[in-house]
C-alpha positions, 0 to 999 in steps of 0.5 A: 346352721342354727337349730332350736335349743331345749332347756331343762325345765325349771321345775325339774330342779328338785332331782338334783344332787344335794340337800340342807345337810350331807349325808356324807362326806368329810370336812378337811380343816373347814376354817380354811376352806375358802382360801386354800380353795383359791390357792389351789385354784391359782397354782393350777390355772398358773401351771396350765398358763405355762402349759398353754404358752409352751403349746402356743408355740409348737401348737398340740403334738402330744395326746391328752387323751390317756395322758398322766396331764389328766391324773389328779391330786392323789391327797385332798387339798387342805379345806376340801370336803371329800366325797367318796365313791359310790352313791353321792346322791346324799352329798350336798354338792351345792355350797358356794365357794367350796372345793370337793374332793371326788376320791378315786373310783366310781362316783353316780347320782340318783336315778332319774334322768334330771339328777345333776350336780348344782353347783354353787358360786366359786365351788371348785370340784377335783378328781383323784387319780382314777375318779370317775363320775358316771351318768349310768345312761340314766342321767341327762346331765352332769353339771347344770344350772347357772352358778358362776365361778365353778372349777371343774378339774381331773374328773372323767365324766362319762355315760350322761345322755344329754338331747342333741344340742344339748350338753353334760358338763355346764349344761346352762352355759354358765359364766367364768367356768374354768374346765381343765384336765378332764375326760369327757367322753362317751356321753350323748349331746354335747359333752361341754357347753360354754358360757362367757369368759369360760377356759378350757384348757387341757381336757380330753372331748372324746367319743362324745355322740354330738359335739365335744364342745358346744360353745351357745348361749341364750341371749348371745352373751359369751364374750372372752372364750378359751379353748386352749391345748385340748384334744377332741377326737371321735365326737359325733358317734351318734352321726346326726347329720346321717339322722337329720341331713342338713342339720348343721349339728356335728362335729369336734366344737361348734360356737354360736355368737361367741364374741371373742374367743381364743382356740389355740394349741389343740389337737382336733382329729378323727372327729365324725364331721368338722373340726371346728366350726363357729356358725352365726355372728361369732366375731374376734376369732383368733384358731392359732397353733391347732392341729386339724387333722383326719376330720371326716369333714372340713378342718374348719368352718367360719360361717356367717360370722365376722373377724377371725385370725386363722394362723399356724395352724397344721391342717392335714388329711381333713375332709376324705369322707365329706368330699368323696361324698360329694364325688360320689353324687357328682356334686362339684362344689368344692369341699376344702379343709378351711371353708369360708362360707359368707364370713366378713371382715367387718371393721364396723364389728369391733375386733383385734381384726377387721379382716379374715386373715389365713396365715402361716398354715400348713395344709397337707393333703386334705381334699381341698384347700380353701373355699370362700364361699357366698350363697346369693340367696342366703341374707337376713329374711331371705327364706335361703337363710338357715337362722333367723337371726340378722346381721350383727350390723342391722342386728340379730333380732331385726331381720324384718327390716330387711324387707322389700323395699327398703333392703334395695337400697343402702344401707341395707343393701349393704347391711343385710347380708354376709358378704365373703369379704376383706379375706386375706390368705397369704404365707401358708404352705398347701401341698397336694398329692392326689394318689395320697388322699383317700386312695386317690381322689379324682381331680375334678373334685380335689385339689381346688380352691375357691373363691365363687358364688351362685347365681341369685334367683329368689325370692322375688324381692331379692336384690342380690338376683343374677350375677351380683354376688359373683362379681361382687366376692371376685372383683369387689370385696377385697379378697386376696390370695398372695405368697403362698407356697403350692405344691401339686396339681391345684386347681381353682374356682372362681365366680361360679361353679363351672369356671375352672381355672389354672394356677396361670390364669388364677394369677394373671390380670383376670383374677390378679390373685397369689402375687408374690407365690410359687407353684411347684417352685415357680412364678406361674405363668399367665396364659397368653390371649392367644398363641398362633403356631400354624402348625395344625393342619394346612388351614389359614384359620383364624385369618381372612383376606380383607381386600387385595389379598391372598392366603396360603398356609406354608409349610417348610422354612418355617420361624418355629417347627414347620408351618407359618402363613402366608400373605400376599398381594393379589393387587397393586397398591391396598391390601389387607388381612384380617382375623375373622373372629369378630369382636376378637379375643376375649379375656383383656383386663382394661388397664393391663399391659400385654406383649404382642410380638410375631416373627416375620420375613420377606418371601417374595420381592419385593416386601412393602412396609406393612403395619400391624394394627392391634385394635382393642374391642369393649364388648360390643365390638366398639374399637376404642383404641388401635396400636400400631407395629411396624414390619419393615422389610427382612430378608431373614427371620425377625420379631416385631413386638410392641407392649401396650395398655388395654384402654378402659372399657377394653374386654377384646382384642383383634388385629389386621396387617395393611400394607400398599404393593406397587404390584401384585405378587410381594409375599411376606410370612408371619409366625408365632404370634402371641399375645401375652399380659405383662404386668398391670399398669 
């Protein structure tokens, strides 16, 4: 959710660090300045390529935070201008194309909150093992303003207390940023933001009060973002959702209309809300080789955005404190450790991806799995939308187009909203034991996936009212689950809230999805229509005489267990028997196959030939087709089967057995009747 963003006033840009001349600082062999600055730049960003392409592979195992990845040069590099510990306020901190050399120790800035280093183009800034630039609570922010170029590598940065939603280090989202092997940590805000073609690589976020990293940009204009094998842990001491519920501002890093970005090979963990979040119009998303783990809220969080990869990824013990929340309101909405909330695959957007693709992922034991999610009141102008901005198809600044009437027909029907689209989960792994998360979590609210929506109700003018959306995310919008690997008692939502259904049901012809997976090893098995043991009781339920018939529930000699019904002919010639639940049973997908199949016997002589006559019902109760099965005269046990096609517009099924007696008294018994869909034709 978008919110409105400060900017340090221009004016105030007379606090900053640096003058004509500096008041201290040595010049290291100043003739070669500019080149050795490039080769250091160079040599470093190879060894951090390397790095990252290790890391790509087995994704973020080991800490940065602490680690000796973080310890800078010990000696200067050759044209640096070093500046010592202490008070830098003096030191002009400003040249372009200039490499700093910050010396061991404590360095701060002048007392006043809009004192900040100002940077110029290329400037290139690198700690010594041990330097420390400390914002002293005094300070709001660390680097700012907009020079393009700058190298910000092996510093500690810490103690600047930027606003909320506001961040230390590029405060102005500057361009071509490189920020690597740093600590940032302790400091109030954000403690990175991100501007276009910016990398970041191998830095520790940690502790921070908002985000660790807060990727916007006024304008929309960062393309070409990397966020490579770092560590965010702790970010959010501040817990602004607790301060402004429903803010929308929390987390590990959150990205706003990034258009392109790699996040990959970082370790995300026990940060005081989600992992990683991209909210509104991000597009071209690859989250590769990330491990997410012990977020208080959801893993990750695609929201109102287009095209992403989502792969290799280990997602484990996300969401403990987010999801019991909601158990503890009784509120059911399923939290997951991914949470598609109206994210389209888009292939009008241009991307490496038209779809949201969800694979090769680990998940383990977080409080849910995957959530796709569209709110039907949520569109561009509707006042459910949490951002002004439109869609990337009309245009972010043109939501007033989608207006009544125009947005009740196409094109903008269609283009004025995110849909939950061309979402594609397939070959990861999701394991689910509920004693093993959070002390045991209550299944009603665990252990579920999803793919659902809302009832839409307003405003008035709004297209998108009724059920729209729910058959629209479920039946139209191309989203599929398929080979995937289930372990544990998973559960899944679909259309709306309060349909729960079994792994079964989630696969069968209903829903049609998880083709090709296993749960707890096996093919799940689609629920049958329905299945009549005649074992409960001594009722002759569901079934009725129709005319020239009798009823008998019968116990003893039984097909299956100790009861079975009883047919027989109270006239001579017509009889019939019916089911009594007009228009029948529901669930039939049209153009399904289903196996109907009973057992049955003669039980007295002598048994007429009797047809078994399956009538398929659209829902008003119309017989659009009848299929007949035979049942010639057994004396012992014997099943009769048949396997038909629902026709189209069939939603119902219901039968009747006819049979003519040259008397009254033949009888003849049925048992274990079932109707079960096959495969789709």
């Amino acid at each position: 959710m978008r919110r409105t963003w400060p900017v340090a006033l221009a004016a105030l840009a007379t606090v900053v660090i640096g003058g004509a001349t500096p008041a201290s600082g040595a010049t290291v062999d100043q003739a070669a300045t500019a080149t050795a600055a490039k080769a250091v730049v160079d040599q470093a960003a190879t060894a951090t390529a390397a790095k990252g392409a290790a890391s790509a592979a087995t994704a973020a195992k080991a800490a940065v935070c602490g680690s000796s990845s973080l310890n800078g040069p010990a000696t200067p590099p050759p044209g640096a201008v070093v500046v010592p510990a202490g008070d830098n306020s003096g030191v002009d901190l400003r040249r372009p194309n200039t490499t700093y050399y910050f010396e061991t120790g404590t360095h701060t800035l002048a007392p006043e909150q809009y004192a900040q280093i100002v940077p110029g183009d290329g400037a290139t800034f690198i700690g010594a093992p041990g330097a420390v630039l400390d914002g002293q609570r005094l300070n709001r922010y660390a680097f700012g303003q907009h020079a393009t170029g700058v190298t910000i590598r092996y510093l500690t940065i810490t103690g600047f207390v930027a606003p909320r939603d506001e961040g230390v280090v590029n405060h102005d989202s500057g361009d071509d940023w490189v920020v690597e092997h740093n600590t940032i940590r302790d400091n109030s805000g954000a403690g990175l933001m991100a501007g276009a073609r910016n990398k970041i690589r191998g830095n520790c976020f940690k502790d921070n009060g908002q985000y660790g990293l807060n990727a916007y940009k006024a304008g929309n204009t960062i393309t070409g973002l990397v966020v490579a094998d770092n560590e965010f842990t702790g970010n959010n001491t501040d817990d602004w959702e607790t301060k402004e519920p429903g803010c929308g501002c929390t987390g590990g890093m959150k990205f706003w209309a990034v258009n392109g970005a790699d996040v990959t090979g970082n370790w995300v963990h026990a940060n005081h809300g989600p992992g990683i979040w991209a909210d509104t119009n991000n597009n071209d998303f690859l989250i590769e080789n990330n491990l997410v783990e012990d977020n208080e809220s959801l893993a990750i969080f695609y929201e109102i955005s287009y095209n992403a990869v989502i792969r290799n990824n280990t997602i484990r013990r996300n969401a403990w404190d987010s999801g019991a929340e909601r158990a503890t309101k009784g509120d059911p909405f399923p939290e997951a450790a991914i949470y598609l909330s109206e994210a389209d695959g888009e292939p009008r957007v241009p991307a490496r991806t038209s779809k949201i693709e969800i694979t090769g992922n680990v998940l383990e034991n977080n409080w849910g799995g995957i959530t796709a999610w569209a709110n039907a009141d949520r569109y561009c102008n509707s006042p459910a939308s949490t951002t002004g901005d439109c869609t990337l198809i009309v245009g972010p600044t043109n939501t007033a187009q989608c207006a009544a009437p125009a947005i009740a027909t196409n094109p903008l029907y269609t283009d004025c909203r995110w849909w939950t689209k061309n979402v594609d989960v397939h070959h990861n792994t999701f394991t689910f034991d509920p004693a093993a998360v959070d002390g045991g979590c209550p299944t009603q609210y665990c252990g579920h996936m999803a793919l659902l929506s809302n009832w839409g109700t307003y405003p008035d003018w709004s297209p998108y009212k009724g059920d729209v959306i729910q058959k629209s995310i479920v039946r139209e919008s191309n989203n599929s689950w398929h080979d995937n690997t289930y372990t544990g008692p998973w559960q899944f939502r679909v259309g709306d809230m309060g349909n729960h259904v079994s792994p079964g049901q989630w696969a069968g012809p209903q829903y049609a999805q998880d083709a090709g997976s296993t749960f707890d090893g096996a093919a799940p098995v689609p629920p049958a229509i329905t299945e009549q043991d005649f074992e409960s009781g001594t009722t002759t339920s569901p079934y009725s005489p129709w005319y020239g018939a009798e009823l008998a529930h019968r116990t003893g000699d039984a097909h299956g267990g100790t009861g079975s019904l009883l047919m027989t002919s109270s006239q001579a010639y017509g009889s019939a028997v019916a089911l009594d639940n007009y228009p029948g049973y529901s669930g039939v997908v049209a153009g399904t196959s289903y196996q109907v199949s009973l057992w049955y016997r003669e039980a007295a002589a002598t048994m007429p030939a009797v047809t078994w006559n399956v009538r398929w019902r659209d829902e008003s109760g119309t017989v659009l087709r009848t299929d007949a099965v035979s049942l010639a005269r057994k004396a012992d046990w014997t099943e009769a089967s048949g396997t038909f096609t629902a026709p189209a517009g069939a939603t119902r099924v219901d039968w009747a057995f006819v049979w003519n007696a040259s008397a009254a008294g033949p009888a003849f018994q049925i048992d274990d009747v079932v109707i079960r869909p096959g495969k789709p034709a």
